[in-house]
C-alpha positions as CSV (number, residue, x, y, z in Angstrom):
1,X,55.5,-176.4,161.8
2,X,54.8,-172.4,160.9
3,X,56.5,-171.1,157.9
4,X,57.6,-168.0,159.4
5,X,59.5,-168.6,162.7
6,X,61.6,-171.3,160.6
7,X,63.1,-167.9,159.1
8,X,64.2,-166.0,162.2
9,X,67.9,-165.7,162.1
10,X,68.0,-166.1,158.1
11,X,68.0,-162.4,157.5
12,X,64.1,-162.1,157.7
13,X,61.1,-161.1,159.9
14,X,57.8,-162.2,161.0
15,X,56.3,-158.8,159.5
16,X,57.7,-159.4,155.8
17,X,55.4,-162.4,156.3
18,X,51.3,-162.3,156.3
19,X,48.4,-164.5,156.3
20,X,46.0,-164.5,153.6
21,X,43.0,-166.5,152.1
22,X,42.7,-168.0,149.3
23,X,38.5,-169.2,148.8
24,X,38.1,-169.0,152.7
25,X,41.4,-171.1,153.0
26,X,44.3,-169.9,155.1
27,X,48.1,-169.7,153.5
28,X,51.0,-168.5,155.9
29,X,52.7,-166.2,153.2
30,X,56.1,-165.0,153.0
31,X,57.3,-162.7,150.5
32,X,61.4,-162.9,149.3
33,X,62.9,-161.4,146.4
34,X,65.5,-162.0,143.9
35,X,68.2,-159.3,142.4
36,X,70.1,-159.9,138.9
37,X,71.6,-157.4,136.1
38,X,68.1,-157.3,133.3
39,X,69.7,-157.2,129.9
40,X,66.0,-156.4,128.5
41,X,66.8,-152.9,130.5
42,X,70.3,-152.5,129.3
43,X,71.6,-154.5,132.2
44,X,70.0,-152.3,134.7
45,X,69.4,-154.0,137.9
46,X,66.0,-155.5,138.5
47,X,64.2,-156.8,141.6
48,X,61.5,-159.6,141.2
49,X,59.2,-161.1,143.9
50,X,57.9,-164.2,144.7
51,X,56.1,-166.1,147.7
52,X,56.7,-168.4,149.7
53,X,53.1,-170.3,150.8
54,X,52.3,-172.6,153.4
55,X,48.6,-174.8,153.6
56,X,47.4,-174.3,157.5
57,X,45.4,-178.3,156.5
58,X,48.5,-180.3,155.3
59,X,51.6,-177.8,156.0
60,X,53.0,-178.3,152.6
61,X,54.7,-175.6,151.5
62,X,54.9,-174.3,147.7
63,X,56.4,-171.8,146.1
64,X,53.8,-169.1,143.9
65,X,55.7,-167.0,140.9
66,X,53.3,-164.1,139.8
67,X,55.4,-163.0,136.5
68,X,55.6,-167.1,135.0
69,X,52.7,-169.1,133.3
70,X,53.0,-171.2,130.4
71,X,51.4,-174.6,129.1
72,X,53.0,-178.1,129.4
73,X,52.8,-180.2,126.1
74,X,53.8,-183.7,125.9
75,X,54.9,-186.1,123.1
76,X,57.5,-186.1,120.8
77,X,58.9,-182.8,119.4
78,X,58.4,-182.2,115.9
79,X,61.8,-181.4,114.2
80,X,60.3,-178.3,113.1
81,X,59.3,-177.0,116.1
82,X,63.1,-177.6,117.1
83,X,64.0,-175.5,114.0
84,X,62.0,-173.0,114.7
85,X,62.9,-172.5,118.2
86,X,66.1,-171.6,117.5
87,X,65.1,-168.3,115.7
88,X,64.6,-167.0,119.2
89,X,66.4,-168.6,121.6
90,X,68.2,-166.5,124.2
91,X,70.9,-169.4,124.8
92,X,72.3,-170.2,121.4
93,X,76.0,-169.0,120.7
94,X,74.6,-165.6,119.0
95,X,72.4,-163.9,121.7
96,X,73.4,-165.5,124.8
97,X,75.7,-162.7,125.9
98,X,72.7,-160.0,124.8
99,X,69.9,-161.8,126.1
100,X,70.8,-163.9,129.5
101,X,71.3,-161.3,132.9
102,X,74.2,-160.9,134.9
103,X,75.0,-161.1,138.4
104,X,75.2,-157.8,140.2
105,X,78.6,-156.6,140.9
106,X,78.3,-157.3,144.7
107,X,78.0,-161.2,144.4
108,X,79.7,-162.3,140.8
109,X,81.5,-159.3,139.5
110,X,82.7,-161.1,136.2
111,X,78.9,-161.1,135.9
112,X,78.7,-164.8,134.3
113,X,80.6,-168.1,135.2
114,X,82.2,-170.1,132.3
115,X,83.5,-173.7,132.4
116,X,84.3,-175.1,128.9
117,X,81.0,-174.7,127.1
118,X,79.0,-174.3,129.9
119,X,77.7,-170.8,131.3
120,X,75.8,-170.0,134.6
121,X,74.1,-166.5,135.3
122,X,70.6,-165.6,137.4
123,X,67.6,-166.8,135.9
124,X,65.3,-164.3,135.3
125,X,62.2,-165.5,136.1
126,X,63.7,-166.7,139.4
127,X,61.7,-168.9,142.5
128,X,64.6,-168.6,144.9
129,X,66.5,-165.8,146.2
130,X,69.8,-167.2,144.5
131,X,68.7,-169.4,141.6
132,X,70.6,-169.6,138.2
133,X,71.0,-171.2,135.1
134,X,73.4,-173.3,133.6
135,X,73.5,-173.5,129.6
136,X,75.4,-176.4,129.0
137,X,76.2,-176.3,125.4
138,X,76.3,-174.4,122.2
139,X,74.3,-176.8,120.8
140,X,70.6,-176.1,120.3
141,X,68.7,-179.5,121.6
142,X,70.9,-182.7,121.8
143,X,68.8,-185.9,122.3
144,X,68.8,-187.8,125.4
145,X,71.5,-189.7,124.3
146,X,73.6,-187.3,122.9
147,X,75.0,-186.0,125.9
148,X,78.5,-186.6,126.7
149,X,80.2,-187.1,130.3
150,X,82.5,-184.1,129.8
151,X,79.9,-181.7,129.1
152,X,77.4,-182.8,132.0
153,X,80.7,-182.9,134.4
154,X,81.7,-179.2,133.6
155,X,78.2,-178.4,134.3
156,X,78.1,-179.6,137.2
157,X,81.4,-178.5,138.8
158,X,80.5,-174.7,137.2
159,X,77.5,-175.5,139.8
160,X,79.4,-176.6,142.7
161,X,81.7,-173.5,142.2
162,X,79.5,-171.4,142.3
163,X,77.4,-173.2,144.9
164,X,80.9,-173.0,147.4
165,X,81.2,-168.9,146.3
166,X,78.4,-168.4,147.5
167,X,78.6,-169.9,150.9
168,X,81.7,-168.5,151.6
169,X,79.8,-164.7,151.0
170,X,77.0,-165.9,153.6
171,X,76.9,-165.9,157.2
172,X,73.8,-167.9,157.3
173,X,73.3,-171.9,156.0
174,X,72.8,-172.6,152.3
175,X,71.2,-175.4,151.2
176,X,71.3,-175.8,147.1
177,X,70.2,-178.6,144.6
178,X,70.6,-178.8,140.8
179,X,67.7,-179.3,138.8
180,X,67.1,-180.7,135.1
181,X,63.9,-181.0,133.8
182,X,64.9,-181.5,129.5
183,X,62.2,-180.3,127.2
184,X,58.7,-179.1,127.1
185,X,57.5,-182.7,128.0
186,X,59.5,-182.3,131.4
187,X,58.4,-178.5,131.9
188,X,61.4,-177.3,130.5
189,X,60.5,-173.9,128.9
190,X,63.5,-173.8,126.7
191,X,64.8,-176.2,124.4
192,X,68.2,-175.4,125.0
193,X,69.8,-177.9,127.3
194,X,70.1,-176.5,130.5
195,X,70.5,-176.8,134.3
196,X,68.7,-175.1,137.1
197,X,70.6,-174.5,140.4
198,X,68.8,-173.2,143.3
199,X,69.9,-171.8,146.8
200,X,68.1,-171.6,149.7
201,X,68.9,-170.7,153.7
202,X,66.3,-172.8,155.0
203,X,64.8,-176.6,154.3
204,X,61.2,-176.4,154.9
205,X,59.5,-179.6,156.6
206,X,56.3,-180.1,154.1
207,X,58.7,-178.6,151.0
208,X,59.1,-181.4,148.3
């Protein structure tokens, strides 16, 4: 099924979308954008854009982020690269409020969301339209079986009330899933335990 008719009626239009070539292979392409307060610019607000891709061979659909690259490594982490991360973490207790963005007035005007120790706000190097994090502790890393019920449950109802917020601002469907992918060995680019929750308007056939 074409990428670009699925979006009629979701607030977008065939000419915001394109086809291009990739080595003589065709992608339907769709560019969408995402909005948050930038505390790198003194909480000015920032627009970054991302695609939306589609394969004309198989019709799976991807998602492309220009401004994100970074390796995977694997393995055990050595207690010292724990230590170390902490020196510039933008999630521990001390920079979190200086170094994390903030929803723009329009949609969260508190500009963060708190529930017990846990704290959701835009994530700035964003893939969907309305996608945010969730820090869920004050704690630096906590091993896999560190993590205790209550902290995991305020994280996810912080999610869920944020989720419904938003729904009840839109006129159109959303469609949302929370993500956790712990560590480097999972693709997590920040030790810091945290949650990824991500909003869409449309479920793509061929999207995983």
């Amino acid at each position: 099924m074409p990428l670009l008719p699925l979006l009629r009626g979701k607030g977008l239009s065939e000419k915001e979308g394109k086809i291009i070539k990739v080595k003589g292979i065709e992608f339907e392409n769709l560019k969408l954008k995402s909005e948050y307060l930038d505390p790198s610019l003194g909480f000015e607000r920032k627009e970054l854009f991302f695609e939306l891709r589609r394969d004309s061979l198989t019709g799976h659909i991807c998602r492309v982020l220009p401004f994100r690259r970074r390796k995977i490594s694997g393995g055990t982490i050595p207690p010292e690269v724990i230590e170390e991360s902490r020196g510039n973490c933008p999630f521990c207790p001390e920079s979190i409020d200086r170094l994390t963005p903030k929803f723009t007035p329009e949609t969260y005007p508190e500009g963060r969301l708190k529930k017990g120790g846990c704290l959701l706000f835009p994530n700035q190097f964003p893939y969907a339209s309305w996608n945010w994090v969730v820090v869920l502790s004050e704690e630096h890393f906590i091993t896999i079986d560190g993590f205790r019920a209550d902290l995991l449950m305020d994280g996810f109802i912080l999610s869920q009330e944020a989720i419904l917020r938003l729904k009840g601002m839109r006129e159109d469907g959303i469609y949302s899933s929370i993500n956790w992918n712990y560590l480097p060995s999972a693709g997590g680019g920040i030790i810091h335990p945290h949650l990824q929750v991500v909003n869409v308007t449309e479920i793509f056939p061929g999207y995983p």
